[in-house]
TINU-811051 format. One line per 5 residues: number of its first residue (from 0); their letters; for each residue x, y, z of N, C-alpha, C. Coordinates in steps of 0.05 Angstrom, whole numbers. Example, Ala and Ser with C-alpha at 12.3 -4.5 7.8 and 13.67 -1.06 7.14 Angstrom:
BEGIN
0> as> 264:-114:156:246:-90:156:264:-66:156  257:-45:142:273:-21:143:258:1:157
***
This chain:
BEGIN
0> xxxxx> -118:390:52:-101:372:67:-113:343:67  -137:344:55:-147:305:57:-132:288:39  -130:274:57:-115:253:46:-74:248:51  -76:275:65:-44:281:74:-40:261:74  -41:246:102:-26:224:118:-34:200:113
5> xxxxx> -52:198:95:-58:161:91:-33:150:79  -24:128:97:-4:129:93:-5:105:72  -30:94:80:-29:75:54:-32:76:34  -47:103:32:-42:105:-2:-8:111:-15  -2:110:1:29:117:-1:50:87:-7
10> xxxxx> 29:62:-3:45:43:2:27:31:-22  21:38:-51:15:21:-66:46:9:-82  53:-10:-84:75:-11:-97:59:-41:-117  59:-27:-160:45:-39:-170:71:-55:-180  62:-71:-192:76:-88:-216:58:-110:-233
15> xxxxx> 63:-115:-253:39:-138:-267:42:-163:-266  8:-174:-268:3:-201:-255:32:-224:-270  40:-242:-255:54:-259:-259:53:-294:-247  56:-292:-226:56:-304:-202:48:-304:-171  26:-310:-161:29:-313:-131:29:-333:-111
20> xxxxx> 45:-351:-126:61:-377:-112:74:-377:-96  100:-351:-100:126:-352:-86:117:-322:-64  101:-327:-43:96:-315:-19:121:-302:-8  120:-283:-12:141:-256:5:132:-260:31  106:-263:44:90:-263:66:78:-287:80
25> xxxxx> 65:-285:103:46:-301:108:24:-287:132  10:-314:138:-13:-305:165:6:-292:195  -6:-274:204:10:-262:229:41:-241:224  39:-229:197:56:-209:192:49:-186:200  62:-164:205:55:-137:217:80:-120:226
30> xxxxx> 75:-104:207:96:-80:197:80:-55:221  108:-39:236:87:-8:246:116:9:227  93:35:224:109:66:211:120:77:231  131:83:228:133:123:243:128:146:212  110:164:214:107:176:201:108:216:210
35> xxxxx> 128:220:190:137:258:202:127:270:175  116:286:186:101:311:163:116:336:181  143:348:158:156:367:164:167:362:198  165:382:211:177:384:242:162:359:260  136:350:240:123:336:269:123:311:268
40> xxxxx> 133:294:295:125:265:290:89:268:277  85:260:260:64:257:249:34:243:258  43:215:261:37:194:265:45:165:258  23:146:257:34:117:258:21:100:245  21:82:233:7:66:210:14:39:222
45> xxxxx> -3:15:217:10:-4:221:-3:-20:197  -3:-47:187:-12:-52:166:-3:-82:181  -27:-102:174:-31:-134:189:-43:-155:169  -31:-180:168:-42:-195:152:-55:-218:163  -74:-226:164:-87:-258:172:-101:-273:155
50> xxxxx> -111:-295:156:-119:-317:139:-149:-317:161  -161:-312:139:-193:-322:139:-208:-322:119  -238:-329:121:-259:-343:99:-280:-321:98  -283:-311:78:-301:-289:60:-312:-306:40  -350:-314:42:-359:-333:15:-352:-356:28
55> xxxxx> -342:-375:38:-333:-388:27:-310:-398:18  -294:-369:12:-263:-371:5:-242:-367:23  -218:-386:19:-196:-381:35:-189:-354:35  -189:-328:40:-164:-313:39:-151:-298:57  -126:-286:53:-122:-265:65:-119:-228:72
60> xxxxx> -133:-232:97:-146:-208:102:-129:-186:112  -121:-176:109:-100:-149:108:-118:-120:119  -103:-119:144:-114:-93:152:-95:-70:153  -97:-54:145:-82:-28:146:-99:-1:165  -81:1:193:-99:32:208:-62:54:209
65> xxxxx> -87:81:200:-64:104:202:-72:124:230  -62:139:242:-77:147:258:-52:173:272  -61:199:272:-39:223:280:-41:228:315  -14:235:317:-15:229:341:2:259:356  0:262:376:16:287:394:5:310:382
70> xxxxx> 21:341:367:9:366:372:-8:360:347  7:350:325:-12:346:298:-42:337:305  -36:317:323:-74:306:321:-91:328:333  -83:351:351:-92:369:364:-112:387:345  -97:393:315:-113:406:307:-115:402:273
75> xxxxx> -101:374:270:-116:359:243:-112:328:251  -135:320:254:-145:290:265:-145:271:244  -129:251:244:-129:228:220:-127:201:233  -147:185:221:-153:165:236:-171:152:211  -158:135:197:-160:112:171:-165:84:180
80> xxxxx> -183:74:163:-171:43:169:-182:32:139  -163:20:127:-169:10:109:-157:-25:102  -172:-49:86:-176:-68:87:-179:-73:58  -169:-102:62:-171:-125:37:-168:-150:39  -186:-167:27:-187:-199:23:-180:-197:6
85> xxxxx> -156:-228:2:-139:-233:-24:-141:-258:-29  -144:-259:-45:-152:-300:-58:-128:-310:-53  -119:-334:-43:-88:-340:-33:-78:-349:-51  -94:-353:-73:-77:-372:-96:-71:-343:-120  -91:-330:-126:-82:-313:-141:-78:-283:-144
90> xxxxx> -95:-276:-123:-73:-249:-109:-100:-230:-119  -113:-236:-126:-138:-211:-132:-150:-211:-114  -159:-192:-102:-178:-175:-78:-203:-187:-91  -222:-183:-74:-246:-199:-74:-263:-180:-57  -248:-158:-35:-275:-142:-27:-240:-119:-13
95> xxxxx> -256:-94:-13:-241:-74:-8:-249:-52:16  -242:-37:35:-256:-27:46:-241:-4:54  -252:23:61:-238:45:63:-251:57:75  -244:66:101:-258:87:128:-237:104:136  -241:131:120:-228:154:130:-234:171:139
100> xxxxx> -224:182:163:-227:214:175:-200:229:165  -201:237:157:-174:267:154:-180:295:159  -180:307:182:-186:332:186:-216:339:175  -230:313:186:-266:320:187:-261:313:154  -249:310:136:-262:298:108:-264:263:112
105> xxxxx> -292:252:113:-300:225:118:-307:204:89  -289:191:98:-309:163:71:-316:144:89  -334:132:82:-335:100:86:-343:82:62  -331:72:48:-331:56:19:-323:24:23  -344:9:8:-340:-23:11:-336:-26:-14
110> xxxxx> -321:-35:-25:-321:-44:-63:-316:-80:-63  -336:-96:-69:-342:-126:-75:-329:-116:-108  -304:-142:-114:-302:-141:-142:-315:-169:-145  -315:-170:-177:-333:-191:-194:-310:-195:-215  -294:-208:-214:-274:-213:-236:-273:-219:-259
115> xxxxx> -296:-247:-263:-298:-264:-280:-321:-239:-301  -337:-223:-285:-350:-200:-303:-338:-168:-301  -319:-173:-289:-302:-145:-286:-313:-121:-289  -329:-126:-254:-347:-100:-243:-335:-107:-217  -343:-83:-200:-339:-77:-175:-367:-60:-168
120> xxxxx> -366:-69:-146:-406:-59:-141:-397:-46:-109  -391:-19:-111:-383:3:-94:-406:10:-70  -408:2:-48:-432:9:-36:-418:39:-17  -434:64:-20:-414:89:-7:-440:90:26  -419:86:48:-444:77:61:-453:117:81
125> xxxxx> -433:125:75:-430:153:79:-461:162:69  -461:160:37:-488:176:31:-501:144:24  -504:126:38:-523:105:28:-528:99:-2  -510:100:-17:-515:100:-48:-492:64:-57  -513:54:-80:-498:31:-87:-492:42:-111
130> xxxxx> -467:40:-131:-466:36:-150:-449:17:-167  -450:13:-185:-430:-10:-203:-425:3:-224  -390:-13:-227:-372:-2:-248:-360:-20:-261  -354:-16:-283:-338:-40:-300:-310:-26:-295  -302:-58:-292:-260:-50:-286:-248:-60:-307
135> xxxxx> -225:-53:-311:-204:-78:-320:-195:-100:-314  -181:-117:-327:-178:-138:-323:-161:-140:-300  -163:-167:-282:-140:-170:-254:-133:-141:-244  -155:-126:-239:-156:-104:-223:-148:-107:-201  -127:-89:-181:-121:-91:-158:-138:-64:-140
140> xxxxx> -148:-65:-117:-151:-39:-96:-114:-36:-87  -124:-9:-85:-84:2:-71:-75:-22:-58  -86:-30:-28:-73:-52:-10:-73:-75:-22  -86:-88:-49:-80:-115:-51:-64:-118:-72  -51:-90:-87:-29:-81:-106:-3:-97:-81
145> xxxxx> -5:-83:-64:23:-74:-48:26:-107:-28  10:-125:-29:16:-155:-23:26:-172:-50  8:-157:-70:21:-171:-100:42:-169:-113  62:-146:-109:76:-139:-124:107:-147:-107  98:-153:-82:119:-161:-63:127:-194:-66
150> xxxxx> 105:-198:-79:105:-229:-88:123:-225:-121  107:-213:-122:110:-213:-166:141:-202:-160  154:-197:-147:186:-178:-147:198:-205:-152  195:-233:-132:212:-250:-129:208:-268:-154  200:-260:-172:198:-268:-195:207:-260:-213
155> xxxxx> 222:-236:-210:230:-220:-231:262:-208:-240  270:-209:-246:297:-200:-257:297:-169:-268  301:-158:-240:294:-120:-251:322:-108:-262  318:-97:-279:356:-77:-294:335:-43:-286  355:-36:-277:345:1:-276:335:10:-291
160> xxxxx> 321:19:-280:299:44:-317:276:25:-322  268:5:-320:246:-17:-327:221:-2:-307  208:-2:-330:169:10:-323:151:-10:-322  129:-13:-302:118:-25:-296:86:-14:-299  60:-31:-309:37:-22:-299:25:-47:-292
165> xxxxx> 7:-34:-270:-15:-48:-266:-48:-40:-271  -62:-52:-268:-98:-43:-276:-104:-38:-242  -111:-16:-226:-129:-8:-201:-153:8:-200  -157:2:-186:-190:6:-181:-187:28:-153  -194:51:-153:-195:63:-132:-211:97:-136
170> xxxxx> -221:99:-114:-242:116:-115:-269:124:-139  -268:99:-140:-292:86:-159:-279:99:-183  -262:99:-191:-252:103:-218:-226:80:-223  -221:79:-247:-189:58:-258:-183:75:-271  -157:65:-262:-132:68:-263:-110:55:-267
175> xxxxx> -93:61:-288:-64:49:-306:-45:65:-285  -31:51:-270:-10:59:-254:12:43:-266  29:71:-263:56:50:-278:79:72:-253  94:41:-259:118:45:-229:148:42:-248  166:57:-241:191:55:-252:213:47:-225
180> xxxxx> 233:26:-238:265:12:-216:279:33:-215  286:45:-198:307:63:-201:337:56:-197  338:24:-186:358:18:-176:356:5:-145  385:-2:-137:395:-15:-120:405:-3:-95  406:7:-64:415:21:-46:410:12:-25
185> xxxxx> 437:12:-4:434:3:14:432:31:32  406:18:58:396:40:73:406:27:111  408:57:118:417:48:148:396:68:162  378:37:178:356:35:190:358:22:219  338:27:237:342:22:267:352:-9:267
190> xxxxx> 347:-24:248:353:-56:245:382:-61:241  399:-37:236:416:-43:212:422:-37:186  442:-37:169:436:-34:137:433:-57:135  404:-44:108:385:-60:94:402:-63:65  390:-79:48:396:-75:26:380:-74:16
195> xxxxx> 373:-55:-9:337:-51:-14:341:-40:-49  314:-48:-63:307:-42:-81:289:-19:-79  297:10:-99:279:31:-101:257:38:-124  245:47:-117:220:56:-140:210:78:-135  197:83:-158:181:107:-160:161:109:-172
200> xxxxx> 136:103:-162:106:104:-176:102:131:-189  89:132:-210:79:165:-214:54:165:-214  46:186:-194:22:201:-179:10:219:-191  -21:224:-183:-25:251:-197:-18:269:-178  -11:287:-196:3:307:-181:-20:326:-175
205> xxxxx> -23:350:-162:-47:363:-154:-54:368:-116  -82:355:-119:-87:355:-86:-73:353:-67  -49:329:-66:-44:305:-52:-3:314:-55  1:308:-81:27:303:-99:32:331:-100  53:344:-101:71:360:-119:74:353:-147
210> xxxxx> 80:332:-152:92:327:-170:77:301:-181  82:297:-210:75:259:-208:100:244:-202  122:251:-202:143:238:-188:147:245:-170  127:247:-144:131:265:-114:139:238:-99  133:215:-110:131:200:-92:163:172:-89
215> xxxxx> 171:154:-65:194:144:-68:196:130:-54  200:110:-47:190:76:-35:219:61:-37  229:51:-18:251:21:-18:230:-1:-6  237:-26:-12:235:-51:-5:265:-66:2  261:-89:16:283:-100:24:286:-120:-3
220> xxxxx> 316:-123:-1:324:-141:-33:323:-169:-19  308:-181:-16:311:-210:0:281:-216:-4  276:-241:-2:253:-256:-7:227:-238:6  231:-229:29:213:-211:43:198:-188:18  210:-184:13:203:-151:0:190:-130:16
225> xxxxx> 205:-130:41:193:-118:59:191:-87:50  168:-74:62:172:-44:57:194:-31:87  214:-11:77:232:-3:87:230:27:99  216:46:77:219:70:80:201:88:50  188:106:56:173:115:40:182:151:43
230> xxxxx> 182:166:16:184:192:15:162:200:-1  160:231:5:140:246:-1:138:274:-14  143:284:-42:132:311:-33:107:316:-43  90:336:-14:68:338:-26:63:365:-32  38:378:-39:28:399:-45:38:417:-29
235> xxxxx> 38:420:-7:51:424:21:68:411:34  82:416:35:100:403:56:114:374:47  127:356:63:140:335:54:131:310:75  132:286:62:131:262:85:149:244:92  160:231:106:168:203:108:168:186:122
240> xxxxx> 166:162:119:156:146:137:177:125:133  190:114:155:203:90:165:192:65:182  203:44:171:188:25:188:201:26:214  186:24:238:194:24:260:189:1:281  171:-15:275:165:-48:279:163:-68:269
245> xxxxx> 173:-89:266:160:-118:241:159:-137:265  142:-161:259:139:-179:274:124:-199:239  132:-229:252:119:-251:233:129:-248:192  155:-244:198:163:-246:167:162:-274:159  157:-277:136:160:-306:131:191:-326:121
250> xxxxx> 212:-297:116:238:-309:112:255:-289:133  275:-296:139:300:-286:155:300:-259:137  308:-235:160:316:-213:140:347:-211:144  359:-199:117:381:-193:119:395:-171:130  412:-174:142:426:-147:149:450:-157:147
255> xxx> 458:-119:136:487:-134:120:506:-121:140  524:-138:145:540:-137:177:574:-114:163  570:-96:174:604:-85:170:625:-107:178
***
């Protein structure tokens, strides 16, 4: 079951480097989940963005916490928090961080990238061990994929069936993630109908996945690219998660009025 409910790993949505001029976002954004695994309210994710200085450098700092709540937490405990600094001009992560509990399986992982030498120097503070790895090029961690690609959308002219990859870096290994458009759908959410763009990343399938197409994500079709709604099947059982709070978008959202 590790790794069930992170919900953020659930919210990488890739696409390749282009642009990060045209901001979907800004400082003081903050999305909450509701998240149900089968019969149970699950739990709740919230994911926050602010502007501060790491080095030296402007960026912004993005926190994402998951955390299970009612009979589920009783007797499988999940409680994540995971983090990223983003260079404001070009959208690459610059330090990564990942503290998970899932039913007693624990990480705590810091990953500093090095771009210009394209390493990442992983400190695992769990077993006290440093190591370094060579990445690919404009490597993203999961969370600084899913600020980039919300940017890189409003730049793009998507037709259905169009595949996407990006270069990530995660659990001290890289990784070629490639995401496919499935199209256009409007969804009716506590806000209203949305109008939203869908996708579908492929996963490894195994531990986590059923499938490598287990996984299924909308964003809103409007400058936002807000995340809307996430599906799941996993090894066990099924997920989904709806957004159930936003505060600090940086454009008007749409809702499309009957």
């Amino acid at each position: 079951m590790n790794n069930r409910f992170a919900i953020l790993y659930l919210l990488i949505f890739l696409l390749p480097l282009s642009s990060f001029s045209q901001k979907a976002f800004q400082h003081g954004e903050w999305f909450k989940f509701r998240i149900h695994y089968g019969p149970f309210n699950a739990s709740f994710a919230t994911i926050a963005v602010n502007e501060t200085n790491l080095n030296n450098k402007k960026v912004f700092h993005v926190v994402g916490k998951g955390k299970s709540t009612g009979l589920l937490h009783l007797f499988f405990k999940v409680d994540d928090n995971y983090e990223t600094y983003i260079d404001k001009h070009s959208g690459l992560p610059y330090r990564f961080v990942r503290q998970i509990d899932e039913g007693g399986h624990t990480k705590d992982l810091q990953i500093d990238f090095d771009h210009p030498q394209s390493k990442a120097y992983v400190f695992d503070k769990k077993h006290n061990e440093n190591r370094t790895y060579t990445t690919e090029k404009e490597v993203h961690d999961m969370l600084s994929a899913f600020y980039f690609v919300r940017n890189d959308l409003n730049n793009k002219k998507l037709q259905e069936g169009a595949e996407f990859h990006l270069n990530m870096f995660f659990d001290k290994e890289n990784h070629d993630f490639k995401l496919k458009f499935l199209g256009r759908e409007v969804l009716n959410t506590k806000f209203g109908k949305i109008a939203t763009l869908k996708f579908r990343p492929y996963v490894m399938a195994g531990r986590v996945f059923k499938e490598q197409e287990s996984l299924t994500f909308w964003v809103s079709d409007d400058h936002n690219k807000m995340p809307v709604k996430i599906t799941a099947d996993l090894a066990v059982g099924s997920l989904d998660a709806d957004l159930e709070q936003f505060k600090g978008l940086k454009h008007p959202l749409k809702i499309i009025m009957d």
